[in-house]
SELOTI-995535 format. One record per residue: residue number from 1; residue in one letter; y, z, x of N, C-alpha, C in turn. Coordinates in nm, 4 decimals. Each point is the difference from the previous one (the first is absolute). Layout:
BEGIN
i	aa	ny	nz	nx	cay	caz	cax	cy	cz	cx
NUM	a	Y	Z	X	Y	Z	X	Y	Z	X
...
END
This chain:
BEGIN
i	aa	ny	nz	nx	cay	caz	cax	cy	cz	cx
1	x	-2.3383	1.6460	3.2687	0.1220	0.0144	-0.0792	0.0428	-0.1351	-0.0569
2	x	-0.0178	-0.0999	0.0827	0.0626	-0.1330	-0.0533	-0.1186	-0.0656	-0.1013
3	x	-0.0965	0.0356	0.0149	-0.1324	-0.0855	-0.0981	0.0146	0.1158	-0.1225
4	x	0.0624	0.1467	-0.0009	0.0099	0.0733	-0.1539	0.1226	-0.0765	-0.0256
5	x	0.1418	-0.0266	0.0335	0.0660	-0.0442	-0.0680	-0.0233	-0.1588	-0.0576
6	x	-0.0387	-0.0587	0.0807	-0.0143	-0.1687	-0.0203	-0.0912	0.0361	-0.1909
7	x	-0.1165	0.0595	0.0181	-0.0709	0.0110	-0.1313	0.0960	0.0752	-0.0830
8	x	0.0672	0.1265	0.0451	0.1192	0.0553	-0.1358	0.0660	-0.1375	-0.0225
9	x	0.0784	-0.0785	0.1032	0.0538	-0.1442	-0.1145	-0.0715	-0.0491	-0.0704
10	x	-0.1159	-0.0360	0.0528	-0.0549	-0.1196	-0.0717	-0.0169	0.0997	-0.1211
11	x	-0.0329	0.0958	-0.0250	-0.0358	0.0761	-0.1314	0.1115	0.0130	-0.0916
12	x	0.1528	0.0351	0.0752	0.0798	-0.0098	-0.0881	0.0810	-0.1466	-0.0540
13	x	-0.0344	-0.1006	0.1008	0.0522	-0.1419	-0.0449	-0.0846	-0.0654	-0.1293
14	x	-0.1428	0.0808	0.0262	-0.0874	-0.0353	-0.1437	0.0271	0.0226	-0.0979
15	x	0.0491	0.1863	0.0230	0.0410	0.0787	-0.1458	0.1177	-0.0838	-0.0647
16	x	0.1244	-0.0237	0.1165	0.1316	-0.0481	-0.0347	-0.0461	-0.1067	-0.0849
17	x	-0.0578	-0.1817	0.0624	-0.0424	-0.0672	-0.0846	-0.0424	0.0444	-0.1233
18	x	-0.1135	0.0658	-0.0693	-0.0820	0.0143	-0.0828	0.1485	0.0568	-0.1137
19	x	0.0274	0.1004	0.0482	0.1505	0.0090	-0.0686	0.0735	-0.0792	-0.0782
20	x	0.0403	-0.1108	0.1299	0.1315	-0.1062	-0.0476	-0.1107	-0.0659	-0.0801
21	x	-0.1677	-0.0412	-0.0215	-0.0173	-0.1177	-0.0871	0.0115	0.0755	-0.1337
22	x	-0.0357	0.1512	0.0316	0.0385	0.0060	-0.1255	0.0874	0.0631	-0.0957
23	x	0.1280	-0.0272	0.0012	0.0698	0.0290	0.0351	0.0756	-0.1372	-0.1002
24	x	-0.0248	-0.1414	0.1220	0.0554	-0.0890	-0.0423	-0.1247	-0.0324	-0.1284
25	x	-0.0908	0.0244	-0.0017	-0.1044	-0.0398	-0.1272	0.0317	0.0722	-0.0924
26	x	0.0687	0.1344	-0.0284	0.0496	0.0572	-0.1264	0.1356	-0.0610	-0.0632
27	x	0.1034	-0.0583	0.0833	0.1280	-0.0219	-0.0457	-0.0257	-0.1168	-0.1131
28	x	0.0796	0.0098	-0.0692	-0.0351	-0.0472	-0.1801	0.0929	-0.0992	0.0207
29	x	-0.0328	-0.1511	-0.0462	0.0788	-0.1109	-0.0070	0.1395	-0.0010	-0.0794
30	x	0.1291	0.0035	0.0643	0.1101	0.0153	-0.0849	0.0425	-0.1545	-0.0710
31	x	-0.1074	-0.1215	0.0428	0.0529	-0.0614	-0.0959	-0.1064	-0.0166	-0.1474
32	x	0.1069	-0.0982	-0.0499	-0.0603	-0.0764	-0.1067	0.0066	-0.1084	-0.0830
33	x	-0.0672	-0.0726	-0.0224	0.0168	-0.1562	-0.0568	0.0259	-0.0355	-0.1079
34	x	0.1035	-0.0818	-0.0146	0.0883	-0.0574	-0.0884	-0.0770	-0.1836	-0.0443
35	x	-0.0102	-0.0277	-0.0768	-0.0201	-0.1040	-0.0603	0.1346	-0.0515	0.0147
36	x	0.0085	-0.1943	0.0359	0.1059	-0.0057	-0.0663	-0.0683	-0.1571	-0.0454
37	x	0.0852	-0.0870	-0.1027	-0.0782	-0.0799	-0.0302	0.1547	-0.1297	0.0498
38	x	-0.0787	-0.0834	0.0560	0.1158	-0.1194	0.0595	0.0208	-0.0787	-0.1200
39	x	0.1518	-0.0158	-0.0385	0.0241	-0.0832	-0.0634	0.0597	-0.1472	0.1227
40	x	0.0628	-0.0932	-0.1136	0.0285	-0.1371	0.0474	0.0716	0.0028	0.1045
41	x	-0.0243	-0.0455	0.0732	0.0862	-0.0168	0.1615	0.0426	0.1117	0.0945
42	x	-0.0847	0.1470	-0.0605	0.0208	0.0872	0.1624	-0.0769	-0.0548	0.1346
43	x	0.0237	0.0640	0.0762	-0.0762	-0.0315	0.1430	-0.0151	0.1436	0.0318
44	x	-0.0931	0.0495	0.0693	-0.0499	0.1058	0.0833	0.1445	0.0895	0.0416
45	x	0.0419	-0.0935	0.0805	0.1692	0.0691	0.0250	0.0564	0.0675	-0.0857
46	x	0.0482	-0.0678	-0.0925	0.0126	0.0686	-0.1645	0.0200	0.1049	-0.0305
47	x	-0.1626	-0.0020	-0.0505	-0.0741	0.0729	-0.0172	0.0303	0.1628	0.0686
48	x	-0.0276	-0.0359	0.1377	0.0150	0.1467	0.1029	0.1501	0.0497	-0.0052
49	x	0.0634	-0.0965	-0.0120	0.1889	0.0295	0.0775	0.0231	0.0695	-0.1791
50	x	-0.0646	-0.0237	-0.1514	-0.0322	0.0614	-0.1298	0.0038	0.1619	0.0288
51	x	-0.1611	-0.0062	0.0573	-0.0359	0.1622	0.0267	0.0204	0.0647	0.1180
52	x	0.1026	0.0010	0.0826	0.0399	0.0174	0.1089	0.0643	0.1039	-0.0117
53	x	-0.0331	0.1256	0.0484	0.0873	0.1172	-0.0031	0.0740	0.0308	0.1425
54	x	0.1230	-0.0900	-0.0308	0.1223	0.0592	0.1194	-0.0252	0.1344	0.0810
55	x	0.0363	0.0795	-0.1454	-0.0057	0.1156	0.1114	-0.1042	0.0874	0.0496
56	x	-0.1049	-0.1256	-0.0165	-0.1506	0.0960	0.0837	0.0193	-0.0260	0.1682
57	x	0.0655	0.1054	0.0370	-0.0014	0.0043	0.1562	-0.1342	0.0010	0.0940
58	x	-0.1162	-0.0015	-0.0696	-0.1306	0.0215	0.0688	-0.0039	-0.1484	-0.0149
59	x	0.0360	-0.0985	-0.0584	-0.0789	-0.1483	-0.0088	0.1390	-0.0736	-0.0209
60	x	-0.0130	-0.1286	0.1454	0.0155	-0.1200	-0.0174	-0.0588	-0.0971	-0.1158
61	x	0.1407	-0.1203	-0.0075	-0.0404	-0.0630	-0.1220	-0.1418	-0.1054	0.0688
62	x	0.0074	0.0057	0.1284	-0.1245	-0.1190	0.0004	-0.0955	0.0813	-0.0170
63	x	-0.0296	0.1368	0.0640	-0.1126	0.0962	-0.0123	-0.0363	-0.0071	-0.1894
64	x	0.0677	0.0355	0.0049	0.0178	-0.0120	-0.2091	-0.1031	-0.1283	0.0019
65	x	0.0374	-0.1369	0.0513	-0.0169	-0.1065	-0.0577	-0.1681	-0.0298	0.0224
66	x	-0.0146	0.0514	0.1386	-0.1074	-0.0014	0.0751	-0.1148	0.1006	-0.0979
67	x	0.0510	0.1470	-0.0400	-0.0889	0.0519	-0.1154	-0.0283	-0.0866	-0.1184
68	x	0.0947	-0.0745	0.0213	-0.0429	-0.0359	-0.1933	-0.1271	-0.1126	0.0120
69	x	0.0306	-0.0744	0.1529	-0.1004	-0.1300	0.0206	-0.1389	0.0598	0.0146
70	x	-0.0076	0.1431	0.0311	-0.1007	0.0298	0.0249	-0.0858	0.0691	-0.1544
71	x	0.1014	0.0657	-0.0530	-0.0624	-0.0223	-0.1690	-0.0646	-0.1053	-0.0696
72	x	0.0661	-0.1172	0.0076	-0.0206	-0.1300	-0.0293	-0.0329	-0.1054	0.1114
73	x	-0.1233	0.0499	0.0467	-0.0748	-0.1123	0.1334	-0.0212	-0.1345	-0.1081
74	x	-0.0408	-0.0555	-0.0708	-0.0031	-0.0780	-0.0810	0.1304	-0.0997	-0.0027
75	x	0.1133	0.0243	0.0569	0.0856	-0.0631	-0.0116	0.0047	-0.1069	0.1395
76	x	-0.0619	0.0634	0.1162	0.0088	-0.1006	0.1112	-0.1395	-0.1405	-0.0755
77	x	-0.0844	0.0400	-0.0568	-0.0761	-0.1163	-0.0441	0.0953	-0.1116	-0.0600
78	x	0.0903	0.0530	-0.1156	0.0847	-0.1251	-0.0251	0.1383	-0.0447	0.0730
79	x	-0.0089	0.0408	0.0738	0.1181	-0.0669	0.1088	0.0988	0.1188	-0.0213
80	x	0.0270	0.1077	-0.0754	0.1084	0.0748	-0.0536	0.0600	-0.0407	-0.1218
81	x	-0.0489	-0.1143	-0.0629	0.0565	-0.0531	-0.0754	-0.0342	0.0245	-0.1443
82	x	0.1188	0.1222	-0.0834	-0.0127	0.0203	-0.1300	-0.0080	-0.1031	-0.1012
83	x	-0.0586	0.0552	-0.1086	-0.0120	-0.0983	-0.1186	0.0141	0.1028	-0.0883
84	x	0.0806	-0.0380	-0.1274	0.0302	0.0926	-0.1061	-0.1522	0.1042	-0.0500
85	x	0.0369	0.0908	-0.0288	-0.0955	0.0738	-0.0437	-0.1119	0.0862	0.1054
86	x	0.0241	-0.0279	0.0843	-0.0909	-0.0035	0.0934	0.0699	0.1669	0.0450
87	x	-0.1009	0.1397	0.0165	-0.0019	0.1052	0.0021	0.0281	0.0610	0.1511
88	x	0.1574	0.0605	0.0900	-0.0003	0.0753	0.0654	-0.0518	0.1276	0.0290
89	x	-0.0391	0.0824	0.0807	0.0232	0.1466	0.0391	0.0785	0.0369	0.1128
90	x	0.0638	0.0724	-0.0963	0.1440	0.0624	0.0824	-0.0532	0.1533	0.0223
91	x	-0.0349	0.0012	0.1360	0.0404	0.1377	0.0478	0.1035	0.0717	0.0033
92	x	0.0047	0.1677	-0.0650	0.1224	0.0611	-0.0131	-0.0271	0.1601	0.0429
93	x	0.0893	0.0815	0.0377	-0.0244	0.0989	-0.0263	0.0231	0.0689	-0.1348
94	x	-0.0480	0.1117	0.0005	-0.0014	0.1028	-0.1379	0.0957	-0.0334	0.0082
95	x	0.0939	0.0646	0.0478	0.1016	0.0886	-0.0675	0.1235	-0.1147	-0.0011
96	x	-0.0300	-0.1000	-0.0137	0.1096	-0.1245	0.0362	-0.0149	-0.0967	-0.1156
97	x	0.0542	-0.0509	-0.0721	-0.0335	-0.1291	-0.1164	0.0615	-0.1174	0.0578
98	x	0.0014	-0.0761	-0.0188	0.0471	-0.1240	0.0107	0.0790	-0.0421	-0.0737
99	x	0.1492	0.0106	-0.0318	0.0790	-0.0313	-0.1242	0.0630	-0.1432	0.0281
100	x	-0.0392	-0.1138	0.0379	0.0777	-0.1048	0.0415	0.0405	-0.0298	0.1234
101	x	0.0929	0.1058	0.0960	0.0258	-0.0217	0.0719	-0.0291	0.1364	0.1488
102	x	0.0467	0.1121	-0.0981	-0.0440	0.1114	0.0469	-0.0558	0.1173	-0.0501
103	x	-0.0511	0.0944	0.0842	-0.0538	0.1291	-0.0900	0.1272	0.0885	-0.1092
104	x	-0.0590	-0.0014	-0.0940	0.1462	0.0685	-0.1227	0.0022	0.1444	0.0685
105	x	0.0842	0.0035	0.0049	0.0542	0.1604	0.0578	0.0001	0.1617	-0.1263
106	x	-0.0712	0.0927	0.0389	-0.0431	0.0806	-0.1415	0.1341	0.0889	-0.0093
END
């Protein structure tokens, strides 16, 4: 009795896994990338505290800040340090724009 159930888990902890990967392998990326182009004297800070949507209750502003560094790995090579012209990606969701300070309300 105890060696049929031990194999029913292991059979259903397989099925369960095989499930959740896929599962999490169908869900469709809700963001998307924003260009922004640095003019004279922003800093990274800026920049993020710019496209920062207040009222996204799923994300902190450092989490925010932490996505964007990871868009732009290229930026730890130069110390963080912008130079005019020089091309951001701003992660966003759909359904959210970036109007300055916050998402415009429809």
């Amino acid at each position: 009795m105890k060696r049929k159930l031990n194999k029913s888990f292991l059979f259903g902890s397989l099925i369960g896994c095989v499930i959740g990967a896929a599962c999490i392998a169908q869900t469709p990326s809700e963001k998307e990338i924003q260009m922004h182009h640095v003019r004279t004297n922003e800093t990274l800070w800026g920049i993020c505290q710019t496209f920062y949507n207040e009222n996204d209750v799923d994300m902190y502003f450092l989490e925010f800040m932490y996505e964007v560094e990871q868009e732009n790995k290229w930026l730890k090579d130069v110390n963080y340090r912008l130079q005019p012209n020089d091309v951001i990606k701003i992660p966003h969701k759909k359904n959210l724009r970036a109007s300055g300070k916050s998402a415009e309300k429809i």
